[in-house]
C-alpha positions in Angstrom: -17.2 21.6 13.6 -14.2 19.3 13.8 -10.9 20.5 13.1 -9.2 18.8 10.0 -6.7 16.4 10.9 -2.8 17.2 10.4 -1.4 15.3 7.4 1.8 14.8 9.1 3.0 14.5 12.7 4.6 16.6 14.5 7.8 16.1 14.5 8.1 16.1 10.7 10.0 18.8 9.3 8.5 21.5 7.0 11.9 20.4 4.9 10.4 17.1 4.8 7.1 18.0 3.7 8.1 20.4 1.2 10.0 17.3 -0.7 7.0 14.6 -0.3 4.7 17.8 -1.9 7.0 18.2 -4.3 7.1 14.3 -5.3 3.1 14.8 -5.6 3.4 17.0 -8.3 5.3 15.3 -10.3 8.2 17.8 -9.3 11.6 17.2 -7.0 13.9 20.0 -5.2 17.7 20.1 -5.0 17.9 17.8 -8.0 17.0 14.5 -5.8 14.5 12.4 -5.8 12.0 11.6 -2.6 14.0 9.4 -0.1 12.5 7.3 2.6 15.5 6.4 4.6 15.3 4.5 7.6 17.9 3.0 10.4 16.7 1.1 13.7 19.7 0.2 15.8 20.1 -3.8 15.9 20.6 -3.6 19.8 17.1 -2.2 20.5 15.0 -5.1 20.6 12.1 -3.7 22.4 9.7 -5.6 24.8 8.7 -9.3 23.3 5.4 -10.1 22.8 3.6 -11.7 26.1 0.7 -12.7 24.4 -0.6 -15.3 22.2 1.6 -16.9 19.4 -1.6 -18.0 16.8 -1.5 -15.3 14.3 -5.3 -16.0 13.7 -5.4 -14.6 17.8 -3.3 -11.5 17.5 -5.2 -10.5 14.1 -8.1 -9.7 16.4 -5.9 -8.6 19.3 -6.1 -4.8 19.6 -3.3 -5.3 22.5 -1.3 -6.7 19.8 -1.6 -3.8 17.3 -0.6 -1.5 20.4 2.2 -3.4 20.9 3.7 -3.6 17.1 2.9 0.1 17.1 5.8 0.4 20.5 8.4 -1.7 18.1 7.5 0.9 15.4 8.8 3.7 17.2 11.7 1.9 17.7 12.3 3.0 13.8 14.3 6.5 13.0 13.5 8.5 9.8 15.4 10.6 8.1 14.6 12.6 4.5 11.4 11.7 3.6 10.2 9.0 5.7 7.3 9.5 8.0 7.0 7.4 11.3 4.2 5.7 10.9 2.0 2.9 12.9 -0.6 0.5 11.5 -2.7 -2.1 12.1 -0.9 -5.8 10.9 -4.4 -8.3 9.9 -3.8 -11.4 7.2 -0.6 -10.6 5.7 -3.1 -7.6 3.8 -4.7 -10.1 1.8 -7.2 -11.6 4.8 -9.3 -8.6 5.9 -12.1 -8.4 2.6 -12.6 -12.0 2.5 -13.3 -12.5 6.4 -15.8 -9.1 6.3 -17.4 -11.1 3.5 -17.6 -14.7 5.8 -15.0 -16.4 4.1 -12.1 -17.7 6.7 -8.9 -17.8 6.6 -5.6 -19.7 7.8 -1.9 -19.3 8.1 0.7 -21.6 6.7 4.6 -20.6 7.0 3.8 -17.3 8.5 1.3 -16.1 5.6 -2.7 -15.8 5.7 -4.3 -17.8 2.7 -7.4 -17.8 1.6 -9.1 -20.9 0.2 -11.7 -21.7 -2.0 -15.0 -21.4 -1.8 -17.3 -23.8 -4.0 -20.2 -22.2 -4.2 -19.1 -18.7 -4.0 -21.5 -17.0 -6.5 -24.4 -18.5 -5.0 -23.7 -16.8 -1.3 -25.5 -13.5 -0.2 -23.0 -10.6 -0.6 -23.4 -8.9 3.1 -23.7 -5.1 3.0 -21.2 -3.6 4.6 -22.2 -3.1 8.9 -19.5 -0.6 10.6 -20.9 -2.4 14.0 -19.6 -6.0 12.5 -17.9 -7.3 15.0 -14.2 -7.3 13.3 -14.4 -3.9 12.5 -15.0 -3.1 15.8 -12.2 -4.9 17.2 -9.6 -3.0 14.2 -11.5 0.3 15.5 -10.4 -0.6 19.1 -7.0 -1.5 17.4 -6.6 1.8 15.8 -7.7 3.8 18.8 -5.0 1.8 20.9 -2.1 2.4 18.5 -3.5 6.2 18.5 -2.8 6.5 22.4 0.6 4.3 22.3 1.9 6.6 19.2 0.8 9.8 20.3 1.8 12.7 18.1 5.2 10.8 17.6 4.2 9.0 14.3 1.6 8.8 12.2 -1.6 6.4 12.4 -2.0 4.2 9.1 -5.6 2.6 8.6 -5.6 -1.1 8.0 -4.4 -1.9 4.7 -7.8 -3.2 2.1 -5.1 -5.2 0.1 -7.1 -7.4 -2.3 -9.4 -5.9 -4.8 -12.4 -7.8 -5.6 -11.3 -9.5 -8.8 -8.7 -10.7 -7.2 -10.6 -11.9 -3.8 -12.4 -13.7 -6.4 -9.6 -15.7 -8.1 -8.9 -16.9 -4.8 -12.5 -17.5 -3.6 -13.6 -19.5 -6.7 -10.1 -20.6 -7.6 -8.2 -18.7 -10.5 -8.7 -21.4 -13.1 -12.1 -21.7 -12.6 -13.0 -17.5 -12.4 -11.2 -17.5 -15.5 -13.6 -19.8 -17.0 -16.1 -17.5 -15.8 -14.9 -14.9 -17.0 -15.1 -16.3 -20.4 -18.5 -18.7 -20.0 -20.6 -16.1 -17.5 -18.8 -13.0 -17.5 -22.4 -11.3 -16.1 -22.3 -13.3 -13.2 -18.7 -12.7 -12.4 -20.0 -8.7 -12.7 -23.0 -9.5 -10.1 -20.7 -10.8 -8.0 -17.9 -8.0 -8.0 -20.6 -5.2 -8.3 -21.5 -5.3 -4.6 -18.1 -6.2 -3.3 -16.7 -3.0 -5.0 -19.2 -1.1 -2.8 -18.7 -3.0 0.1 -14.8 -2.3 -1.0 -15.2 1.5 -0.9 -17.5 1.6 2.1 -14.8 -0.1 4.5 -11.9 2.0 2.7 -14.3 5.3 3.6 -14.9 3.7 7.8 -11.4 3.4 8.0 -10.6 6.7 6.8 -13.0 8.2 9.0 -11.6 6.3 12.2 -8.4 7.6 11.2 -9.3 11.2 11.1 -11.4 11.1 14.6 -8.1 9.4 15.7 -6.5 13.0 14.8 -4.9 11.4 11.7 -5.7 13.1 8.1 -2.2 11.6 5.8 -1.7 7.8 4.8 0.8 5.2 3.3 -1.0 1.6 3.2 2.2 -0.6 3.1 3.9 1.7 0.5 7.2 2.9 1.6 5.4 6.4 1.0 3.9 9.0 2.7 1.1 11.2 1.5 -0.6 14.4 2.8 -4.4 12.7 2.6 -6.1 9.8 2.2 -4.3 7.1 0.9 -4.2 3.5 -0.9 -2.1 1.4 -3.2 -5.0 0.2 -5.7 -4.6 -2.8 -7.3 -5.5 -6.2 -9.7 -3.7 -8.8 -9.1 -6.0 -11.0 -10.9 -5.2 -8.9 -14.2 -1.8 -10.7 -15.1 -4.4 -13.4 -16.5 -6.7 -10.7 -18.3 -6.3 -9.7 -21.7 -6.5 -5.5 -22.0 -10.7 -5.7 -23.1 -10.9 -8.0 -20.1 -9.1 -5.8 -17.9 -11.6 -3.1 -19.1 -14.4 -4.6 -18.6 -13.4 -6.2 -15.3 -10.6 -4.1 -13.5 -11.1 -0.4 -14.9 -14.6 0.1 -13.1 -13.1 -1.2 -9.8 -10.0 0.9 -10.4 -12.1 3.7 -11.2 -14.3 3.2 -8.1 -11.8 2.6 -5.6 -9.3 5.8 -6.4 -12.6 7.9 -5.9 -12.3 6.7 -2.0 -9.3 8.4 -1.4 -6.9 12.1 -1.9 -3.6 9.9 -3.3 -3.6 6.7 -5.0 -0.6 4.8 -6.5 -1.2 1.5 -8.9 0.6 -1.5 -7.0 2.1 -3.2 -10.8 2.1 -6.7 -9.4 3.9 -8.2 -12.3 5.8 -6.5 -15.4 3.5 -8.3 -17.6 1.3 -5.7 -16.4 2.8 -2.8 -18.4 0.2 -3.9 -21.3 -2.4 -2.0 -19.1 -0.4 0.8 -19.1 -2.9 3.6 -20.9 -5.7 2.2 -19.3 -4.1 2.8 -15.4 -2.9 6.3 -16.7 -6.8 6.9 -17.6 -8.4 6.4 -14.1 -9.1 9.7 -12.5 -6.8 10.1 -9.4 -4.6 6.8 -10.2 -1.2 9.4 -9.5 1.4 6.7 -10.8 2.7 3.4 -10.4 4.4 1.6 -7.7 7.2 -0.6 -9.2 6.7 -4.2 -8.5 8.1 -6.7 -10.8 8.6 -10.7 -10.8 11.0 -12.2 -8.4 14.5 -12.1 -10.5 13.5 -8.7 -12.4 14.0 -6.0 -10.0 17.3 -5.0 -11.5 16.2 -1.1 -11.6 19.0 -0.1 -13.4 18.4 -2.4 -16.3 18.4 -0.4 -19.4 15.6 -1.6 -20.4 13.2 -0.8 -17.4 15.3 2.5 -17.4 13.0 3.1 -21.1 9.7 1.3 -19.0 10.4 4.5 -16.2 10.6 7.1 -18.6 7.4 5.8 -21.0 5.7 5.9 -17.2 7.0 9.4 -16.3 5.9 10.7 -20.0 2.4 9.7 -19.8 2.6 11.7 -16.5 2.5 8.9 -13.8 4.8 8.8 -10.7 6.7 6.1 -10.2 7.4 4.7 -6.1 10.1 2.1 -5.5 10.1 0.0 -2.5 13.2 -1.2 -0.5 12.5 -4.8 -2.0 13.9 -2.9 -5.8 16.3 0.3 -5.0 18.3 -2.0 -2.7 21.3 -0.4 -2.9 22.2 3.5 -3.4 23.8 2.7 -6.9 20.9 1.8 -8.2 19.1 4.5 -7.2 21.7 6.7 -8.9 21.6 5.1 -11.7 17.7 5.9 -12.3 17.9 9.2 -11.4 20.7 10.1 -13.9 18.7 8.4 -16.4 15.4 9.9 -16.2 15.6 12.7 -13.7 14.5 13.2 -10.3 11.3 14.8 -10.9 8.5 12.3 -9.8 10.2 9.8 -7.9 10.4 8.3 -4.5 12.7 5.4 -3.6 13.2 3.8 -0.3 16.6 2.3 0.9 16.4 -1.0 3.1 17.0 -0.2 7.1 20.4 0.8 7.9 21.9 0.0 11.6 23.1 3.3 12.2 22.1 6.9 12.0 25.5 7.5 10.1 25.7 5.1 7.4 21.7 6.2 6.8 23.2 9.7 7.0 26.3 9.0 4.6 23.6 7.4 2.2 21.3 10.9 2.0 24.6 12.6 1.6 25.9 10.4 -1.2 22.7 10.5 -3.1 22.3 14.5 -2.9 26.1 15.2 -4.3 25.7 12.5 -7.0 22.1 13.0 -8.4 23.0 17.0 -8.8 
């Protein structure tokens, strides 16, 4: 029998896990929150890239993958950040669409995914671990495995877009939202069997992983859990009214947390919030990751101080990115609001291990 994968790498502390358990259950220690603190000194470069510059090329590059996982380790943690090293494919909104035969492109830097007339009328493939994309990211994954070592953590290639969403962009959103309203059964044929095909890839991966030696995740969350892990999502839903979010999101959501130990709800858009209850009802949906419009991610805003607690009472986490606790004062400023129970921030990189270290400090004297 094989022996169960180890959640963390070595060389993360029992402190450290202690405090990312802790945020799990909805609990903190010391009276701070979880902290993923970073620094990367600006004078360590690495090794440029000697390969191709098409981003479509080193998508499918596993020598590519190894070599972002080298600049990884280039990145210090410090509290509760876990080195980690995935695999980087379509900006993480390319890889369901191309399983499914749909290209791609890239235009300033980002993978897009363009219509597709017809879309309903094309067979839904079953999912095939011996396609041959999936086995180039398996080659990828085993590649960033040997480069990393036990020195970080191996993250599975993110799934990104959930099938609703794949859809807006595959159909076009104006038109699936006709559908939605004029044929909503054939907008349910269609997402039926890409949910499956959804939770079959997110179950391969998973399984790579854990051959790889590697049993804990993070997706592209600056988070790290002790299991299986995915940021679940609908980006689709800021069109949906709450029955249509039932009737369209809530079996996917429902579906997809099932695949995995830890899941956190990416909120892609305040307007969101409506679907509050209905997130806090999926089985295994542990809380929210805090995402709002461009121009909103004032955290310390009084009024998404009272959104954090209504998300803390109905017993959801809540996960900040770098991109919204920016600064140290803002995180301050939420924790003495609402507590530190249940919360994990990350702080953007710093350029030295002391000012990352003055930052920890400052945030453990002031949240007491």
């Amino acid at each position: 029998m094989n022996a169960v994968p180890a959640p963390y790498p070595s060389c993360v502390s029992d402190a450290t896990r202690r405090r990312i358990e802790a945020y799990w259950a909805g609990a903190s220690i010391g009276g701070r929150p979880a902290m993923h603190i970073t620094w990367k000194d600006p004078q360590d470069v690495g090794t440029p890239w000697a390969g191709s510059n098409d981003p479509l090329a080193r998508d499918r590059d596993p020598a590519f993958q190894a070599h972002m996982a080298r600049a990884a380790l280039c990145e210090h943690c410090l509290a509760e950040a876990v080195p980690r090293a995935g695999i980087h494919f379509g900006s993480n909104v390319a890889l369901l669409p191309a399983l499914l035969g749909h290209p791609y492109s890239y235009e300033g830097g980002t993978a897009w995914v363009h219509p597709v007339e017809d879309i309903y009328a094309r067979p839904i493939p079953a999912f095939d671990p011996a396609h041959p994309l999936i086995q180039i990211l398996n080659e990828g994954m085993r590649q960033v495995a040997d480069v990393i070592g036990n020195q970080a953590a191996l993250v599975p290639p993110v799934l990104g877009l959930d099938a609703l969403t794949t859809l807006s962009l595959l159909r076009g959103m104006e038109h699936m939202c006709e559908d939605l309203i004029d044929d909503p059964a054939t907008v349910e044929a269609w997402l039926e069997p890409v949910r499956a095909f959804w939770c079959d890839l997110s179950r391969h991966f998973t399984a790579t992983a854990r051959a790889l030696g590697h049993g804990g995740g993070a997706s592209w969350l600056h988070t790290w859990s002790p299991g299986s892990f995915e940021a679940v999502q609908s980006d689709a839903a800021v069109l949906l009214s709450k029955p249509m979010f039932e009737r369209f999101v809530l079996p996917e959501l429902r579906a997809a947390a099932a695949c995995y130990d830890y899941t956190l709800y990416h909120l892609d858009g305040t307007c969101q919030l409506r679907f509050l209850d209905q997130i806090a009802s999926v089985p295994n949906i542990r809380g929210i990751q805090w995402n709002p419009e461009p121009g909103e991610n004032r955290i310390e805003d009084p009024r998404w101080l009272e959104t954090f607690r209504a998300i803390r009472q109905r017993g959801l986490l809540l996960q900040f990115n770098c991109w919204e606790s920016r600064s140290v004062e803002q995180i301050i400023a939420v924790v003495r609001a609402i507590g530190p129970d249940g919360l994990m921030f990350a702080l953007p990189a710093f350029a030295s291990e002391a000012e990352a270290s003055a930052a920890l400090e400052r945030i453990e004297r002031e949240c007491r």
